[in-house]
VMD Tcl script that builds the backbone (N, CA, C; Angstrom):
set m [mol new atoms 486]
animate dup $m
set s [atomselect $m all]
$s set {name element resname resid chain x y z} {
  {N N UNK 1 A -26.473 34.986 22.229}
  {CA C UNK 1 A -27.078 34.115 21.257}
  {C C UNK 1 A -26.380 32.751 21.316}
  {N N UNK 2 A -27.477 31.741 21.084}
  {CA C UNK 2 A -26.716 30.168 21.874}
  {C C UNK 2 A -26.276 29.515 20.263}
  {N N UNK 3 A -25.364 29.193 19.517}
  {CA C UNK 3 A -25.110 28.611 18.382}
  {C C UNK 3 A -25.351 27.001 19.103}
  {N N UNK 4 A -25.531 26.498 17.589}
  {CA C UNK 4 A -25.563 25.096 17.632}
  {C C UNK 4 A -25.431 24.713 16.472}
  {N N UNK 5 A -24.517 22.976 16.493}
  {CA C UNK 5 A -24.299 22.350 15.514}
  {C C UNK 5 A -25.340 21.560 14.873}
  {N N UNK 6 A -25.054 21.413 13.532}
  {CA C UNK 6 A -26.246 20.689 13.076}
  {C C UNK 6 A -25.177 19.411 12.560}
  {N N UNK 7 A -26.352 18.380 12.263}
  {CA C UNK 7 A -25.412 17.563 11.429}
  {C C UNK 7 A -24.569 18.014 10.125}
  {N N UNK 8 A -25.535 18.958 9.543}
  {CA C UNK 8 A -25.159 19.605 8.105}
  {C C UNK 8 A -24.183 20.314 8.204}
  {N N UNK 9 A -23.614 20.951 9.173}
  {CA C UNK 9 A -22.773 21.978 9.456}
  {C C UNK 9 A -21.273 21.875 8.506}
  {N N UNK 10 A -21.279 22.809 7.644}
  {CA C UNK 10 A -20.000 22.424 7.146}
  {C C UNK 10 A -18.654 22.501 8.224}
  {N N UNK 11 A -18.886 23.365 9.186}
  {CA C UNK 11 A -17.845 23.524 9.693}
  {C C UNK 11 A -17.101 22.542 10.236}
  {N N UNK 12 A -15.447 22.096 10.434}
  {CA C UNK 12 A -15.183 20.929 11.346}
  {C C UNK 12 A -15.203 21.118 12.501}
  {N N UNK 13 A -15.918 20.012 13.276}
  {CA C UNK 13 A -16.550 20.141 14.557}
  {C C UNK 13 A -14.904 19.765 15.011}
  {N N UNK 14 A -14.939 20.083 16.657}
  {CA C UNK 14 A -14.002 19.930 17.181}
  {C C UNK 14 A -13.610 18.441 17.301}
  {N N UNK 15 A -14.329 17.267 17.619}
  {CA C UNK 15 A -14.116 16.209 18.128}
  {C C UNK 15 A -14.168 15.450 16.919}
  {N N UNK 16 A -14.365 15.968 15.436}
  {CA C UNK 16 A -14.857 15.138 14.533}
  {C C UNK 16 A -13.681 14.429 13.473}
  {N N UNK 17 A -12.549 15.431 13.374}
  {CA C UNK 17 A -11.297 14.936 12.600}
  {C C UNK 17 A -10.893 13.712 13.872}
  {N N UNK 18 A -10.835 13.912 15.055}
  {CA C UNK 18 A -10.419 12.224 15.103}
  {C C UNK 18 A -11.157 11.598 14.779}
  {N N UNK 19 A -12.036 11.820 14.706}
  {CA C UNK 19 A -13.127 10.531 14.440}
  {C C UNK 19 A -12.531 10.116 12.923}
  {N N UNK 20 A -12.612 10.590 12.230}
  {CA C UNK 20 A -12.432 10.552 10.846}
  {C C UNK 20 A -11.107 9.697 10.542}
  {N N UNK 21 A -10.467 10.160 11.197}
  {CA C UNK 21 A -8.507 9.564 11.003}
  {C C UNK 21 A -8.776 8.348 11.934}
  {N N UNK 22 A -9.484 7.466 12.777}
  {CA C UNK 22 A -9.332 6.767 13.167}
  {C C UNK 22 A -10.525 5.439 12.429}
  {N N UNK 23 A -11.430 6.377 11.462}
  {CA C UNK 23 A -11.894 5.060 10.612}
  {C C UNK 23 A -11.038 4.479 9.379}
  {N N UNK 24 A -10.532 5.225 9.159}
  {CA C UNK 24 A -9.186 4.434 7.921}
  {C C UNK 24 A -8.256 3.639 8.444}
  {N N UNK 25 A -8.288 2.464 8.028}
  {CA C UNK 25 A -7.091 1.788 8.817}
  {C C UNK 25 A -5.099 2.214 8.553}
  {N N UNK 26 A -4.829 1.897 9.399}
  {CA C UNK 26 A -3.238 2.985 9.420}
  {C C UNK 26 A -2.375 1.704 8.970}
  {N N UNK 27 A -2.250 0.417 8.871}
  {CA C UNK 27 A -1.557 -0.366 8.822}
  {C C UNK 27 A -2.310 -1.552 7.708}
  {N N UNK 28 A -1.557 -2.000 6.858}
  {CA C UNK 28 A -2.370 -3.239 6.053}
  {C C UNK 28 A -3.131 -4.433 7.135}
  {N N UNK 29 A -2.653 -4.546 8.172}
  {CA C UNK 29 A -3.227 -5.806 8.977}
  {C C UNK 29 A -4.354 -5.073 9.037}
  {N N UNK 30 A -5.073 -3.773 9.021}
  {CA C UNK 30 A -6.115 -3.428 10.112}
  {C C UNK 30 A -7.322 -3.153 8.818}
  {N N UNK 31 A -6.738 -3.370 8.017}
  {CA C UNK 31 A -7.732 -3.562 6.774}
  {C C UNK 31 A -8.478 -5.090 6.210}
  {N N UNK 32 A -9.886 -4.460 6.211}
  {CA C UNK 32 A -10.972 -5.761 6.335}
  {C C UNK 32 A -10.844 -6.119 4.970}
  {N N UNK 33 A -11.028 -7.467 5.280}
  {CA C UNK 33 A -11.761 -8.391 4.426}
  {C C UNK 33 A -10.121 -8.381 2.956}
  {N N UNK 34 A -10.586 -9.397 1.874}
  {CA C UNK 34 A -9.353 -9.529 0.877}
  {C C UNK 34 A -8.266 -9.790 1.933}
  {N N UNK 35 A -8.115 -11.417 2.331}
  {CA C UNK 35 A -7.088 -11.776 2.825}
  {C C UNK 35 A -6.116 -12.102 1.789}
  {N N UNK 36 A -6.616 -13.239 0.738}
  {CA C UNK 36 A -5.047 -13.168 -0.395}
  {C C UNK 36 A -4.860 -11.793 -1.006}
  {N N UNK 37 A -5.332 -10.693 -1.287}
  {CA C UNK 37 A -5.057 -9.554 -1.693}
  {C C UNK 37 A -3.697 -8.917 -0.473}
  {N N UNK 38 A -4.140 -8.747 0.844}
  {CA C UNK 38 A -3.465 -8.535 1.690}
  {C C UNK 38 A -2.002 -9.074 1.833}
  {N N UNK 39 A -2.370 -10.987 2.176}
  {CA C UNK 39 A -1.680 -11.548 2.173}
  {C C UNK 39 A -0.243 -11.415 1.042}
  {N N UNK 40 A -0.622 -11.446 -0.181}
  {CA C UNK 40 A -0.032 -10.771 -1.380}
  {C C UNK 40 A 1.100 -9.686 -1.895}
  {N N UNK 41 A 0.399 -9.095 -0.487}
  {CA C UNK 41 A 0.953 -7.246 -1.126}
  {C C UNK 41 A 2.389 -7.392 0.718}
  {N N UNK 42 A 1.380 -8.091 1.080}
  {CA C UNK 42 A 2.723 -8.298 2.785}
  {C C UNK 42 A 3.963 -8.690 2.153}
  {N N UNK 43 A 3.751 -9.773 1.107}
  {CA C UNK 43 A 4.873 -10.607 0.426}
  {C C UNK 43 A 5.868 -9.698 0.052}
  {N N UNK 44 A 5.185 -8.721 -1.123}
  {CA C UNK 44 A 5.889 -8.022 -1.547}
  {C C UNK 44 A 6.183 -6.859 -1.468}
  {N N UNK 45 A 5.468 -6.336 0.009}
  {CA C UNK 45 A 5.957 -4.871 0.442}
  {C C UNK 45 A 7.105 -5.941 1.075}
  {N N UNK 46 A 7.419 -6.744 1.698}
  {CA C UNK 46 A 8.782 -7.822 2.869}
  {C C UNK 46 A 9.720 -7.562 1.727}
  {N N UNK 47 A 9.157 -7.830 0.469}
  {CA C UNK 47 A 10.631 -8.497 -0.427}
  {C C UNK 47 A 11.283 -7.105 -0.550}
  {N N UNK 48 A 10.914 -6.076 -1.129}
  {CA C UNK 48 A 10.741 -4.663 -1.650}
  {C C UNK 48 A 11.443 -3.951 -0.147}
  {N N UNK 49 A 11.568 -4.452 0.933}
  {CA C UNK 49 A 12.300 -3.233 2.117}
  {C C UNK 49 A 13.543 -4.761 1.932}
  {N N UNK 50 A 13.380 -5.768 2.083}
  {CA C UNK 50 A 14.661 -6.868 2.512}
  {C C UNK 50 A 15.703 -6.613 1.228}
  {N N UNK 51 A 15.077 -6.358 0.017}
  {CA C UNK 51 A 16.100 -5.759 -1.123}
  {C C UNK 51 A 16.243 -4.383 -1.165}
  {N N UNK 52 A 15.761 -3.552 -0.551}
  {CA C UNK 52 A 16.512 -2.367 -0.412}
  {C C UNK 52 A 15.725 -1.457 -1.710}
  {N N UNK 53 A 14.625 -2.105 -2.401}
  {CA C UNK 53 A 14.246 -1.930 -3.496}
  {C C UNK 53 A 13.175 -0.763 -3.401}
  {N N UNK 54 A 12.969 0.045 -4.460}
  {CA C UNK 54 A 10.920 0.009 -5.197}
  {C C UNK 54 A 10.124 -1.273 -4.760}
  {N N UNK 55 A 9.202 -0.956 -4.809}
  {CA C UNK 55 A 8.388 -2.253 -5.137}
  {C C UNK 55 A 7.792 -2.010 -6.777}
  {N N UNK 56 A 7.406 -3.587 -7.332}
  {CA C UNK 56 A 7.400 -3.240 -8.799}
  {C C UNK 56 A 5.865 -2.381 -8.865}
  {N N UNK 57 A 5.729 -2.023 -10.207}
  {CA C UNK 57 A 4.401 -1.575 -10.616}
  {C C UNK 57 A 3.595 -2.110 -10.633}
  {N N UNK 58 A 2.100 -1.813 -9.614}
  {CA C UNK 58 A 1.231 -2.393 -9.805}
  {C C UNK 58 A -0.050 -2.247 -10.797}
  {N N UNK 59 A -1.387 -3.137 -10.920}
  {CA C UNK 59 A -2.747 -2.075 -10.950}
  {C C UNK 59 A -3.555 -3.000 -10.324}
  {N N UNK 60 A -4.483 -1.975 -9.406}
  {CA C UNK 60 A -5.851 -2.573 -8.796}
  {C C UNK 60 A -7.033 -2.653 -9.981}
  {N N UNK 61 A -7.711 -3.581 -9.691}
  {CA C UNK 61 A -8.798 -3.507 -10.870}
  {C C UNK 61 A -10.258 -4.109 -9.398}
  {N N UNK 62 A -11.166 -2.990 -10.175}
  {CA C UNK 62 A -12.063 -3.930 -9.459}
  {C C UNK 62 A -13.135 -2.709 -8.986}
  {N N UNK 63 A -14.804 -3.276 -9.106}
  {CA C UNK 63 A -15.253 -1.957 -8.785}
  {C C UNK 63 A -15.233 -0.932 -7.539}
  {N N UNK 64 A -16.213 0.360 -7.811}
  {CA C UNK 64 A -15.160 1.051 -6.606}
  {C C UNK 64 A -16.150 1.237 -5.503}
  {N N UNK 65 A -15.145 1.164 -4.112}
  {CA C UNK 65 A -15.346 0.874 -2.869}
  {C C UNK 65 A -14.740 -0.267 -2.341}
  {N N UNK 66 A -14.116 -1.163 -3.308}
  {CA C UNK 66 A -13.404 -2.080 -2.784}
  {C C UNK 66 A -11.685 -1.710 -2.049}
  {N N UNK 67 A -11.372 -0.895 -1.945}
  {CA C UNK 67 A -10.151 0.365 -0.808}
  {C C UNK 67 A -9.395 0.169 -1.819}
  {N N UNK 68 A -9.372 0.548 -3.081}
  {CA C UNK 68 A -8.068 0.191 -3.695}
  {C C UNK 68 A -6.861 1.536 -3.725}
  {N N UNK 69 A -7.934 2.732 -3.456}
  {CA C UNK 69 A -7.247 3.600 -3.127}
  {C C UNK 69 A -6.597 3.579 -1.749}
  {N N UNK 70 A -7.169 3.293 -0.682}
  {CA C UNK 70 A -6.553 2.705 0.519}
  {C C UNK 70 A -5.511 2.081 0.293}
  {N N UNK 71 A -5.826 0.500 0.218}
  {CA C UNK 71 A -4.772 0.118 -0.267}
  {C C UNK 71 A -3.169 0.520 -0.817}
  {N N UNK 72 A -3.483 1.444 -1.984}
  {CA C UNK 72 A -2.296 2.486 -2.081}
  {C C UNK 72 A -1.414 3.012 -1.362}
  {N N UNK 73 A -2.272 3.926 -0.134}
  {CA C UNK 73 A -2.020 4.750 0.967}
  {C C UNK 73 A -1.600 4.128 1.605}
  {N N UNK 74 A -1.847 2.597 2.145}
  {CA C UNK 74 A -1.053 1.788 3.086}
  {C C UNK 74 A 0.236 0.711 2.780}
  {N N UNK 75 A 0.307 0.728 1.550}
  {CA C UNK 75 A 1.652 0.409 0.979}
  {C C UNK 75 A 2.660 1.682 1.188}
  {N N UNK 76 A 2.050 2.876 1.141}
  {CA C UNK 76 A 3.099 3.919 0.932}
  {C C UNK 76 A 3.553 3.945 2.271}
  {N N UNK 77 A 2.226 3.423 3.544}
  {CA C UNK 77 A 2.665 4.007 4.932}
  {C C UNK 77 A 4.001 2.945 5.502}
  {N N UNK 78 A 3.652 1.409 4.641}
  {CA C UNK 78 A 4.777 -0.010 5.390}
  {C C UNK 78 A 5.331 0.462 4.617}
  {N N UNK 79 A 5.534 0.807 3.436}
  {CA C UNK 79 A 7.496 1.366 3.072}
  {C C UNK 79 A 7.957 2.186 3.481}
  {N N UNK 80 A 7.287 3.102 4.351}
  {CA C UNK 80 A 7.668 4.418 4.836}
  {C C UNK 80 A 8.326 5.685 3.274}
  {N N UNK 81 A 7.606 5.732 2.484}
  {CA C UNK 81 A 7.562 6.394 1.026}
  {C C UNK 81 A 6.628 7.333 1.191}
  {N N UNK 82 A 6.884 8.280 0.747}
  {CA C UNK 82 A 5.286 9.383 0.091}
  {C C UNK 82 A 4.387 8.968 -0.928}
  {N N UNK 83 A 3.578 9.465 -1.321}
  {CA C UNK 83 A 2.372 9.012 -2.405}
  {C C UNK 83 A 1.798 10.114 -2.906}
  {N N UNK 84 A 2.358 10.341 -4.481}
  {CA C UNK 84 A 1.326 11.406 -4.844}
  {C C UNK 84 A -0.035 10.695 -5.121}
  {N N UNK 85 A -0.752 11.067 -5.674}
  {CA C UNK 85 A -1.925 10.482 -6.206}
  {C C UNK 85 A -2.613 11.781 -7.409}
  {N N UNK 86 A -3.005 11.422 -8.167}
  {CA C UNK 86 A -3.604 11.918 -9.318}
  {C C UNK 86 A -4.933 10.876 -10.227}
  {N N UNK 87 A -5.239 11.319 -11.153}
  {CA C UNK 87 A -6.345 10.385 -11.902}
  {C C UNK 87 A -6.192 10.677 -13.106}
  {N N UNK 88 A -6.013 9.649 -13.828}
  {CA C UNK 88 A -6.158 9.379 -15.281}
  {C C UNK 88 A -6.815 10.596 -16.294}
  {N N UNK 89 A -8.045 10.583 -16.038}
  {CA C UNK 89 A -8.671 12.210 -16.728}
  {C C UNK 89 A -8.137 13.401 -15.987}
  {N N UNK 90 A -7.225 13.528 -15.404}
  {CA C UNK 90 A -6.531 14.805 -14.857}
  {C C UNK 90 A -5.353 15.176 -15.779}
  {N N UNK 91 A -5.078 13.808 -16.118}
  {CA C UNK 91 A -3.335 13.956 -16.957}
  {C C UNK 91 A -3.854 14.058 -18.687}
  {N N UNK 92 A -3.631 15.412 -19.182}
  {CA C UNK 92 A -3.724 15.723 -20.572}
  {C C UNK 92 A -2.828 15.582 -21.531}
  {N N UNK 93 A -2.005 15.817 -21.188}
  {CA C UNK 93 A -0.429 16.248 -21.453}
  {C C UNK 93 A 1.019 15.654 -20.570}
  {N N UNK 94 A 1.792 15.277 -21.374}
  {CA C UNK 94 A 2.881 14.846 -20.672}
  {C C UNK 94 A 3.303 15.813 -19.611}
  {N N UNK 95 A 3.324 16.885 -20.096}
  {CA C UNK 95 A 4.067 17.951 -19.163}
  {C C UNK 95 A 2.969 18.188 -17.906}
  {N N UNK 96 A 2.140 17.421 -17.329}
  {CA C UNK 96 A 0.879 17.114 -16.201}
  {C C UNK 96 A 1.948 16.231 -15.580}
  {N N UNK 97 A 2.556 15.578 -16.032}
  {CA C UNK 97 A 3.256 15.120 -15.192}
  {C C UNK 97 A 4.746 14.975 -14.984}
  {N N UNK 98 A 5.109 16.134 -15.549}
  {CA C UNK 98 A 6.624 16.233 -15.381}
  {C C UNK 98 A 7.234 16.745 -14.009}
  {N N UNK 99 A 6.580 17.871 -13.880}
  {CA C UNK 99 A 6.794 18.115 -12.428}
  {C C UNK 99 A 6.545 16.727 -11.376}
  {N N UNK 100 A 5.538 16.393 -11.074}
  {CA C UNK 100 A 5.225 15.355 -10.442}
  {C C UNK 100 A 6.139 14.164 -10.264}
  {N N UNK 101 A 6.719 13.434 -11.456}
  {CA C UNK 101 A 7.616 12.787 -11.645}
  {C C UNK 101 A 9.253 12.766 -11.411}
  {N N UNK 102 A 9.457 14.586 -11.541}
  {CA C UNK 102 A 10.635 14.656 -11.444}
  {C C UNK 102 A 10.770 15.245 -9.631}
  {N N UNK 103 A 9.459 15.039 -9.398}
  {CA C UNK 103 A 10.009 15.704 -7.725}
  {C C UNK 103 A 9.624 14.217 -6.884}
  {N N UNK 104 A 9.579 13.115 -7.404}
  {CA C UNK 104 A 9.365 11.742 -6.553}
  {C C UNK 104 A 10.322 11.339 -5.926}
  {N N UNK 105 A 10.462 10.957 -5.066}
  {CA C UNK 105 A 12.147 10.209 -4.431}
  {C C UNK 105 A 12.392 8.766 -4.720}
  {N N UNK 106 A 13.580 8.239 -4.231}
  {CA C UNK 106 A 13.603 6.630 -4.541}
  {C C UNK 106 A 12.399 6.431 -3.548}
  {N N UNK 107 A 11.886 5.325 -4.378}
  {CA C UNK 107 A 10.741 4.653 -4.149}
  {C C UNK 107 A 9.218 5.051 -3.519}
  {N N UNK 108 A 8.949 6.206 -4.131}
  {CA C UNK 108 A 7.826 6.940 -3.737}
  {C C UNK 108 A 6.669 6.394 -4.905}
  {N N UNK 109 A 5.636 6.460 -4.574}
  {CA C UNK 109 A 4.412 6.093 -5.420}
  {C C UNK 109 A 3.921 7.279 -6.300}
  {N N UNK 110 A 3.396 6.711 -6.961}
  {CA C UNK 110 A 2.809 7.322 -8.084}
  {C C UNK 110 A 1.028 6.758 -8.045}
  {N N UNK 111 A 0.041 6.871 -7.517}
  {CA C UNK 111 A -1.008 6.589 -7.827}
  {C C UNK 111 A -1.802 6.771 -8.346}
  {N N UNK 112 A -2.517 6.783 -9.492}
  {CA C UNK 112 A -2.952 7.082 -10.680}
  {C C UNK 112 A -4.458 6.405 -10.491}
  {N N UNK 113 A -5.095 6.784 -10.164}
  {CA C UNK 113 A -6.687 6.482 -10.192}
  {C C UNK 113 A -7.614 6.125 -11.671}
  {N N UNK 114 A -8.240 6.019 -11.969}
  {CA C UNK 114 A -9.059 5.230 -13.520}
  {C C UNK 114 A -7.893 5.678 -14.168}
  {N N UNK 115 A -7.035 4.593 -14.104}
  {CA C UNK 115 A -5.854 4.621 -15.180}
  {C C UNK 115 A -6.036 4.443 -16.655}
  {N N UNK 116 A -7.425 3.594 -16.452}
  {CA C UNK 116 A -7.947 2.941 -17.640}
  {C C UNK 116 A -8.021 4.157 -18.499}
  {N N UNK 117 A -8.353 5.520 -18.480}
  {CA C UNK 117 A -8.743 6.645 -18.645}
  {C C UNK 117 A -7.413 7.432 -19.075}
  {N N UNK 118 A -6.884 7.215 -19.459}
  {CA C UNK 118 A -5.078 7.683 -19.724}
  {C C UNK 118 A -5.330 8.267 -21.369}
  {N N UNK 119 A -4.931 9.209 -21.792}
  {CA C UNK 119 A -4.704 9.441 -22.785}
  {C C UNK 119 A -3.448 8.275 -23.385}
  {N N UNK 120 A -3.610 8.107 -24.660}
  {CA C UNK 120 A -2.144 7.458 -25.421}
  {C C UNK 120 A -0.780 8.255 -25.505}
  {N N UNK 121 A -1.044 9.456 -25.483}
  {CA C UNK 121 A -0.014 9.884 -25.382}
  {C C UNK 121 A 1.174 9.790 -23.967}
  {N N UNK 122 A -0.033 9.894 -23.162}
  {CA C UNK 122 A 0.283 10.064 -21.379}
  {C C UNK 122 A 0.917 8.274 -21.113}
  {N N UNK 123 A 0.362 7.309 -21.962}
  {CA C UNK 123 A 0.820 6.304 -21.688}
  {C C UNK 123 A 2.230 5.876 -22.271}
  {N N UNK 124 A 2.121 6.523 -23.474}
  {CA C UNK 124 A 3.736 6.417 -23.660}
  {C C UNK 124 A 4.716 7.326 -23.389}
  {N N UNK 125 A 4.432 8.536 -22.619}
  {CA C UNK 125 A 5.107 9.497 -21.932}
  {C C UNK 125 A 5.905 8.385 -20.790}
  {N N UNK 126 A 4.814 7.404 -20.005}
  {CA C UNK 126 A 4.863 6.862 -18.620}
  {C C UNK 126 A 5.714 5.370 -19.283}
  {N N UNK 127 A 5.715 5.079 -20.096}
  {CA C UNK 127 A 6.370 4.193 -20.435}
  {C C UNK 127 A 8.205 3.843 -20.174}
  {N N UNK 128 A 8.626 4.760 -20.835}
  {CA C UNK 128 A 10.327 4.798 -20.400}
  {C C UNK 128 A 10.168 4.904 -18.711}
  {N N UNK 129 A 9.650 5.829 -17.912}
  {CA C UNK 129 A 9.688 6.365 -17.191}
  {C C UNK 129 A 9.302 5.275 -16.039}
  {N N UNK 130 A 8.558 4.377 -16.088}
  {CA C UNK 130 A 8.560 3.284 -15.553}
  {C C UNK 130 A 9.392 2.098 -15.673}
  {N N UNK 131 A 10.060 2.121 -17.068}
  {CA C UNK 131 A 11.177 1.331 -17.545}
  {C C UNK 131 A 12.484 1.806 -17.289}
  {N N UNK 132 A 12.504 2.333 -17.840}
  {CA C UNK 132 A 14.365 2.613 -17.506}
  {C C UNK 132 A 14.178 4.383 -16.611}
  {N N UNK 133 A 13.351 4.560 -16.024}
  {CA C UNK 133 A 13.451 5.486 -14.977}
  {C C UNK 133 A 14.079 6.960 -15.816}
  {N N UNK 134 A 13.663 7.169 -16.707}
  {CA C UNK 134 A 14.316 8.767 -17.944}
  {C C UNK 134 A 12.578 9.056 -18.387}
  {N N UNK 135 A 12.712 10.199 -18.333}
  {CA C UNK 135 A 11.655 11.290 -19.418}
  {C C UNK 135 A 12.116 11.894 -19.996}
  {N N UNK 136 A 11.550 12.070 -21.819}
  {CA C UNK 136 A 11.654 12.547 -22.349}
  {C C UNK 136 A 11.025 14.381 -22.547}
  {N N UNK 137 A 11.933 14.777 -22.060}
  {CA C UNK 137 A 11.456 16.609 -22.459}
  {C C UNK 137 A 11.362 17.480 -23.658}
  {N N UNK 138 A 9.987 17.682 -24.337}
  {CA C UNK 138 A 10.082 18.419 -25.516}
  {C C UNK 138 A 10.450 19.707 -25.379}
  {N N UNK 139 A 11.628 20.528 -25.721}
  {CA C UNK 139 A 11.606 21.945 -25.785}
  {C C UNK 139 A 11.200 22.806 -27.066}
  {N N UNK 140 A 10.903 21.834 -27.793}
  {CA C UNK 140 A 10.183 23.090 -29.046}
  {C C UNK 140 A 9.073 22.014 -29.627}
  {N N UNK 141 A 8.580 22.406 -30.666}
  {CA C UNK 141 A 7.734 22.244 -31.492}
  {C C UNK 141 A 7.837 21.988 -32.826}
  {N N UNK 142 A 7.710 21.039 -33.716}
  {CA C UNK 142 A 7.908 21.246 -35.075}
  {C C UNK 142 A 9.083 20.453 -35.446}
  {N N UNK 143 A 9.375 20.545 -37.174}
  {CA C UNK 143 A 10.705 19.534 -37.414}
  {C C UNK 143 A 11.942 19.704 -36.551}
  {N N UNK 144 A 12.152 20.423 -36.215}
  {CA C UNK 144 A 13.539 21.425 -35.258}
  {C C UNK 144 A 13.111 21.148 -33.739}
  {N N UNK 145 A 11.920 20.614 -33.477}
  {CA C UNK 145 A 12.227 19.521 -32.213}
  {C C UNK 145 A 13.284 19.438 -31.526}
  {N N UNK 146 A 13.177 20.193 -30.040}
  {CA C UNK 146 A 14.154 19.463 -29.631}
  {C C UNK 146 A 13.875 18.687 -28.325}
  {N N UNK 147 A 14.747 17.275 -27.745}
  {CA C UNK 147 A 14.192 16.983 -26.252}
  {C C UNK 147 A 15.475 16.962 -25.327}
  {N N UNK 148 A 14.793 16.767 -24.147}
  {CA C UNK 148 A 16.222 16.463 -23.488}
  {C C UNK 148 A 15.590 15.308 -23.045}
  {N N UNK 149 A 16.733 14.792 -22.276}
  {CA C UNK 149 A 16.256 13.153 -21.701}
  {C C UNK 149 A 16.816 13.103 -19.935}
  {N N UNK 150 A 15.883 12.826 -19.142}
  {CA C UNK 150 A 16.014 13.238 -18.081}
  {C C UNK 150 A 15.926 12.558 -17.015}
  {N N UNK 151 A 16.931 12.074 -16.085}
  {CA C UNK 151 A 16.936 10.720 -15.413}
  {C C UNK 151 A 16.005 10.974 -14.165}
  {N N UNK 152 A 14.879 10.213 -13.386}
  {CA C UNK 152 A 14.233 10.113 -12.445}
  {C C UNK 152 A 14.222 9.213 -11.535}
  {N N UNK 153 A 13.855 9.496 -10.398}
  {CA C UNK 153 A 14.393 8.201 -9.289}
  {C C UNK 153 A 13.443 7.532 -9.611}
  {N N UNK 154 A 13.669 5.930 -8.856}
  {CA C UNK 154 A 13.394 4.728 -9.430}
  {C C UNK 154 A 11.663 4.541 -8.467}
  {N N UNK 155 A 10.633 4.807 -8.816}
  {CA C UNK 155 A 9.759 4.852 -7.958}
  {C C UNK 155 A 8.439 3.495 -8.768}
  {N N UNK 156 A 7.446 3.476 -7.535}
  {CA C UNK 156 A 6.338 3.078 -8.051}
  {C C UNK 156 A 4.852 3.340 -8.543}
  {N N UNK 157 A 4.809 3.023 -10.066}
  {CA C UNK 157 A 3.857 2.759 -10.358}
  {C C UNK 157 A 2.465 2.447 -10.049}
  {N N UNK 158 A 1.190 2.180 -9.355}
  {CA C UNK 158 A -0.167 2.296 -8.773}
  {C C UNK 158 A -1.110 2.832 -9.375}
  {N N UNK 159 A -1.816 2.022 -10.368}
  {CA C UNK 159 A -2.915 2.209 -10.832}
  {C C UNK 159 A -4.106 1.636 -10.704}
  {N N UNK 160 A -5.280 2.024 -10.737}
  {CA C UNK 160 A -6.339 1.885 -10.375}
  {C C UNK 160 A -7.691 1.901 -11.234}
  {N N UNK 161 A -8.066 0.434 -11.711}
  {CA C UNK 161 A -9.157 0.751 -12.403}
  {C C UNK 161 A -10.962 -0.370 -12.262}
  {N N UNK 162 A -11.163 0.183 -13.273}
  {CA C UNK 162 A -12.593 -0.721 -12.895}
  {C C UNK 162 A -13.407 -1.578 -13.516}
}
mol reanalyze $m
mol bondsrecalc $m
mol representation Tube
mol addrep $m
């Protein structure tokens, strides 16, 4: 019996993941169009490795398809950093992102997709934690509250909205 591929085929075709990894661009130069955007972010991915630094917190704004998630991914690739990525309506609860936060390294990203979309609570969870690099840990509940306070490496911020 002779199989054949269709276009529909869920399966991954053999020849088709390169294809795929070679339409995303791997480097900020190889990304179209938004030259001062580019230009911009070269500045301060240069300053951010020549100081030995993070780079500061950003947010993309702007509707979507414009690569802002890209974008992200290729800051993480010129610092040579990891990148989690998550989205705004994913994070309920502080503790959504405790793990996440406390397993980041110096200067790893944090990318946060419709940030705009953040609970208040989640925003002032992310607050110290972008500031003076500590989270606050609730271990109980109620007047008898207790937290601990918990130091995290110094990473970046990346949000994304529309």
């Amino acid at each position: 019996m002779v199989s054949r591929a269709e276009i529909t085929t869920p399966e991954i075709l053999s020849d088709e993941s390169v294809v795929e990894l070679s339409l995303r661009p791997q480097r900020l130069e190889e990304f179209i169009g938004q030259q001062k955007v580019k230009d911009n972010l070269r500045l301060a991915i240069d300053a951010a490795l020549a100081r030995n630094e993070p780079l500061d917190h950003a947010i993309f704004y702007g509707p979507p398809g414009l690569g802002k998630t890209t974008l992200a991914e290729l800051i993480a690739r010129e610092l040579r950093v990891n990148i989690r990525t998550t989205s705004g309506p994913a994070l309920e609860k502080p503790g959504d992102l405790v793990g996440t936060l406390t397993n980041l390294r110096e200067g790893d990203i944090l990318f946060i997709d419709e940030i705009h979309r953040l609970r208040p609570v989640i925003e002032e969870f992310l607050y110290p934690a972008m500031e003076d690099y500590k989270i606050e840990i609730r271990l109980s509940e109620g007047p008898k509250a207790q937290t601990i306070t918990m130091a995290i490496e110094r990473f970046t911020l990346i949000g994304a909205t529309t």
